[in-house]
N, C-alpha and C positions, 0 to 999 in steps of 0.2 A: 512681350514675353515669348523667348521659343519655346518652342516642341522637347518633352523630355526627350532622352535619349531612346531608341527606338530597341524593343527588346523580343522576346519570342512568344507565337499564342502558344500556351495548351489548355483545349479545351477541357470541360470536367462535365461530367453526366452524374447521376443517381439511375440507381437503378433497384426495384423490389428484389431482385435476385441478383445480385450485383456478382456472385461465385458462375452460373449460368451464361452471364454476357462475359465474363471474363474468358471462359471457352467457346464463347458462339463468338467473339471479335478475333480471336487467336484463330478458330476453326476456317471463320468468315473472310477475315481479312489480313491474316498473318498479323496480326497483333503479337509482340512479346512482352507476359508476363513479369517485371523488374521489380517489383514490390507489390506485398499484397499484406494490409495490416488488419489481423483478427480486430470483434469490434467488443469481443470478449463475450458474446451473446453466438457467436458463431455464423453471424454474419461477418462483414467489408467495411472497417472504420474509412479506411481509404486504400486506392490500389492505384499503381501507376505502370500503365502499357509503352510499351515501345513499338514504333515503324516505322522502320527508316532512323532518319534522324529528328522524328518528329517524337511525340510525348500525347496520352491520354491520361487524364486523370480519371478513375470514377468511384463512386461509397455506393453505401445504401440508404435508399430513403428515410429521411426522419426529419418530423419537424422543427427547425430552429431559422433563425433569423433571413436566411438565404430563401426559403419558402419554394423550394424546387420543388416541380412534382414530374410524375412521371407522364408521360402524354397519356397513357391511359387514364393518367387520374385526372389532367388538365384538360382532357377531351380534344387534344390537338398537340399540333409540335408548332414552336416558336423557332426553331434556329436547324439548321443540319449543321453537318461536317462534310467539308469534300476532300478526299483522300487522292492526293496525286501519287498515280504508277506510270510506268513505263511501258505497262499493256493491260490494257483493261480487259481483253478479253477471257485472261486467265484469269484476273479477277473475278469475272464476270461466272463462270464457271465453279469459284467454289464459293460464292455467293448462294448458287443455286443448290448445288448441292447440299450446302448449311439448312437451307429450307428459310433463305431469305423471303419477303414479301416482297414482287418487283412492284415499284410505282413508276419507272418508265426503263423500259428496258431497252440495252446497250445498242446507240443510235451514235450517226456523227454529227457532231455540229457544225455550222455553217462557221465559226470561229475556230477551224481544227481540230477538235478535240474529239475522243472517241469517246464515250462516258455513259453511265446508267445509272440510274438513282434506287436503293430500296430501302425498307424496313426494320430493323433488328426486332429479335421477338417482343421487346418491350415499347415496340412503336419509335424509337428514335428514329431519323431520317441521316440514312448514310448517300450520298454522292461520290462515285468513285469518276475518273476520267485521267486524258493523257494531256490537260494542258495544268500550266502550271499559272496562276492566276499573278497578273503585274508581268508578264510576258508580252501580250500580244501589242505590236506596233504596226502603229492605225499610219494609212496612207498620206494622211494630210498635215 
């Protein structure tokens, strides 16, 4: 049997204040705003970000089949996101200024790459850096 056809991630988060991260990712990391659907409660039924030519989904918490929690309420994060730019340093600058949490801050790597990892206020785990993953070609 092959392989379906091969198609594009976007990832999706929950978030308790999901109106909050929509301007802390926009503020944070140039995120653009493309749709954002009342949930008629006056929260986030669902909202979808743009960057670049990449795509973020994210709602607001609530319990049904999917059982997402927030890391604060899961007491950890299971997955990040890494955000390829072209310079991480200006990233890395209104990161800070957003009043990210840094968890390693902007370092180069031994594989190229200039990158730093932090926090969003809801504990997700953002990875920013300058390599672009399925690039690097090994010597052997």
């Amino acid at each position: 049997m092959s392989a379906p056809v091969p198609g594009d991630l976007v990832p999706f988060l929950r978030y308790a204040d999901p109106h909050a991260a929509i301007a802390w990712l926009k503020k944070a990391l140039g995120f653009s705003p493309i749709l954002v659907v009342d949930d008629g409660h006056g929260g986030v039924a669902h909202a979808e970000l743009a960057l670049g030519t990449s795509a973020l989904m994210i709602g607001g918490v609530k319990d049904d089949v999917l059982r997402m929690r927030t890391p604060a309420e899961a007491g950890g994060v299971t997955q990040g996101i890494y955000v390829v730019v072209p310079d991480a340093d200006a990233l890395w600058t209104c990161t800070m200024e957003a009043g990210a949490e840094v968890v390693m801050a902007i370092y180069d790597t031994p594989y190229g790459s200039r990158e730093f990892t932090v926090r969003d206020p809801e504990g997700h785990l953002w990875s920013v850096g300058t390599y672009r993953a399925g690039s690097y070609k090994s010597d052997s």
